[in-house]
N, C-alpha and C positions, 0 to 999 in steps of 0.2 A: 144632634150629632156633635162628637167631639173631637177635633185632632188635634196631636200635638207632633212638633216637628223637633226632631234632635238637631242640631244644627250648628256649627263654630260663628254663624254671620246670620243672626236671626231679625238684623234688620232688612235680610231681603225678603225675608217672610212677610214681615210688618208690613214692606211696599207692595208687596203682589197683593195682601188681604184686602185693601183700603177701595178698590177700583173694579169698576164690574158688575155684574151680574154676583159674582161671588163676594165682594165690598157690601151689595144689599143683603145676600143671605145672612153676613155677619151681624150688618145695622139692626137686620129683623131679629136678632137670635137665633136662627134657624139652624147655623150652625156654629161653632165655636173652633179657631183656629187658633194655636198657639203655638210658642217654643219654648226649646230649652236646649242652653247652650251645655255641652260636656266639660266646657272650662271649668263651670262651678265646683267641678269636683277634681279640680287636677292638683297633684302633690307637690309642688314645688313652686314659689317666688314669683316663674315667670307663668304660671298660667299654663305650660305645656301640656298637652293631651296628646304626642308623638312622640315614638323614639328611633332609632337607628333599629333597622330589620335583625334579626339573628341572620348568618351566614352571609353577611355581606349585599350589597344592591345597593343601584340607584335609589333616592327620594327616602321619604321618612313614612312610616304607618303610624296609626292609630291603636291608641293601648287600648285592650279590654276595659279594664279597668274604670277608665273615663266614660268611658262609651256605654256600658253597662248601666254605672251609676245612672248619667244623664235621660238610658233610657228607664230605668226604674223610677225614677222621681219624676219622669212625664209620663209612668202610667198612673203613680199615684194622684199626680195632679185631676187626672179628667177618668177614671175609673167610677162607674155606676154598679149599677146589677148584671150586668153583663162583661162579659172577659175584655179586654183591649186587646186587639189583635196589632202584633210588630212586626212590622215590614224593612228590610232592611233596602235602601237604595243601592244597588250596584250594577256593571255592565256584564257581570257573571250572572245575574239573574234571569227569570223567565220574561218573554217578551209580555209588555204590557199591551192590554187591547180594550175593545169593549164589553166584551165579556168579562175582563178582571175588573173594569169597572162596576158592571154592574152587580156583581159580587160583591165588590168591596163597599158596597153602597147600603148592605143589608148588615153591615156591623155600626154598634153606635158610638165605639171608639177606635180610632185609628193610631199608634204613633209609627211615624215614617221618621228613617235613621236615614241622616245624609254624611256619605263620604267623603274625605276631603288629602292631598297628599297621593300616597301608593296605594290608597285605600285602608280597609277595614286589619287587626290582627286576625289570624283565621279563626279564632276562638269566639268572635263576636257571633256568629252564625248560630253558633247553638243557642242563640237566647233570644232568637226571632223565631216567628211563627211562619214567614215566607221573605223570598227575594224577588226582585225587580227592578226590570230593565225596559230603558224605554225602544232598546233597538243596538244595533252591532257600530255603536258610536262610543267615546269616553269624552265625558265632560270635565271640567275640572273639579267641580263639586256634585251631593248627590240635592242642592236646592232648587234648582231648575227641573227638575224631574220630580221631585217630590209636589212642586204647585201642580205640575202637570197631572199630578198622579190627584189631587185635590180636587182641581178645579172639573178633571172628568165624574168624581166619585160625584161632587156636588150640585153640578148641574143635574143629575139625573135624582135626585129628593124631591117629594111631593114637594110643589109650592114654590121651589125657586124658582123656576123657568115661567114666565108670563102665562105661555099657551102649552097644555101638557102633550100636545100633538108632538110638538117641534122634535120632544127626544121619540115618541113612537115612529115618525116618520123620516129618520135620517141614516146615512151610511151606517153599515154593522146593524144596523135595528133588526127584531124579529119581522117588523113589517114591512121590508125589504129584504127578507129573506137572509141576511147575513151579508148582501151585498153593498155595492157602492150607489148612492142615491143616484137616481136620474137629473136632469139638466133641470135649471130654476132661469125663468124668467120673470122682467117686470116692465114696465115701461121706460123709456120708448118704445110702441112696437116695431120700429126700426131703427139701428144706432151705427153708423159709419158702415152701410151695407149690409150689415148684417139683421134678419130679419127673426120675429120669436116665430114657431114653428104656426102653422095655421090650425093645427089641430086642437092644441091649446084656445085658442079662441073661439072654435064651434062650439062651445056648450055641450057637447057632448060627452057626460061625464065617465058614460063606462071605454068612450074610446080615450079620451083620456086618461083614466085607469092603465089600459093595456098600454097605450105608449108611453106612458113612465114605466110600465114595468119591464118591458123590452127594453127600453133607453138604460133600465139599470143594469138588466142583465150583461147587455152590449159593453156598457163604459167598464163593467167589470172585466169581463173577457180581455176590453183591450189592455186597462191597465191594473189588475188585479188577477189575474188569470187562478191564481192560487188557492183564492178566493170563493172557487165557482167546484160544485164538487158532482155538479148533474153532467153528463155529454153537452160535449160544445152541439148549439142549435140556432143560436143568434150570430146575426151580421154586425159590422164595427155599428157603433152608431151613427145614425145620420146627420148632417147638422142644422138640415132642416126641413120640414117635411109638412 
């Protein structure tokens, strides 16, 4: 897997790659992460990739222009037999989840465009294949959301992850039903009063079973409710039982 990150400060790329779980996938090759800054192709002396808006406004936008290039020479950089799909970073885009991750997981090149300033000219748009948002927040750049957008695509690749349960078995997963995972316990089995549930310790696998899945359904309801698209039927969760 290939991605490359558009970006004016792509040494913050360089420090997110280096550390992690996703620092190994790079070690191993498993995945290839890079950048490319839009400066390299900006027209003038000082480097500028911005100009003053038409009609007036606060802050400065970003030229087509620059922004275009930077992403065409990061598709050529990491382009194979298969198309490069471009994503652009913005808080106008569609909410990012785990479904878009695991979508975006089944293409084998990525380039992710990060914003920076008033954002994007509106013309940049047409030259991306989608948009995305991590949530109804504005950041000052789109490189923060773009590792975000990485390191979910990444973890869910055969072979990064240690144990291939961990991504089958967690919040959003199909085997959780779309919902929020149930309560995780370890030792101590007591810790400042509070005790792991008892159920958990009988060995009893299939009741086990049901109370993780009631525990998920529950934690959903309380705080995901949105989440949940069968008739409410579960009680909050309990916190210990």
């Amino acid at each position: 897997m290939r991605y490359q990150v558009v970006t004016l400060f792509p040494e913050l790329i360089e420090a997110a790659i280096g550390v992690g779980l996703l620092g190994k996938a790079v070690a191993a090759g498993r995945v290839s992460v890079t950048s490319m800054s839009p400066r390299r192709f900006a027209t003038n002396k000082h480097l500028s990739v911005d100009d003053t808006p038409y009609g007036g406004g606060s802050g400065m936008v970003m030229r087509p222009d620059c922004v275009l290039a930077g992403m065409e020479s990061a598709e050529r950089a990491i382009a194979g037999e298969q198309p490069v799909r471009r994503v652009l970073l913005t808080p106008q885009g569609a909410r990012f989840d785990q479904a878009a991750a695991r979508r975006l997981s089944a293409h084998e090149s990525l380039v992710l465009v990060c914003g920076r300033y008033e954002g994007f000219d509106e013309r940049v748009r047409y030259f991306v294949d989608e948009e995305i948002s991590l949530g109804d927040f504005v950041l000052t750049g789109g490189e923060v959301a773009a590792m975000c957008v990485v390191e979910a695509v990444v973890r869910l690749l055969p072979g990064v992850l240690g144990n291939a349960e961990s991504v089958s078995e967690e919040s959003f997963s199909p085997v959780c039903k779309g919902l929020l995972e149930y309560p995780q316990y370890t030792r101590p089995p007591t810790f400042r009063g509070h005790e792991v549930p008892k159920i958990l310790l009988s060995g009893d696998h299939a009741k086990v079973d049901a109370w993780r899945a009631e525990q998920s359904r529950a934690r959903t309801l309380e705080r995901r409710p949105d989440l949940v698209t069968e008739p409410e039927t579960a009680s909050k969760p309990k916190r210990s039982t």
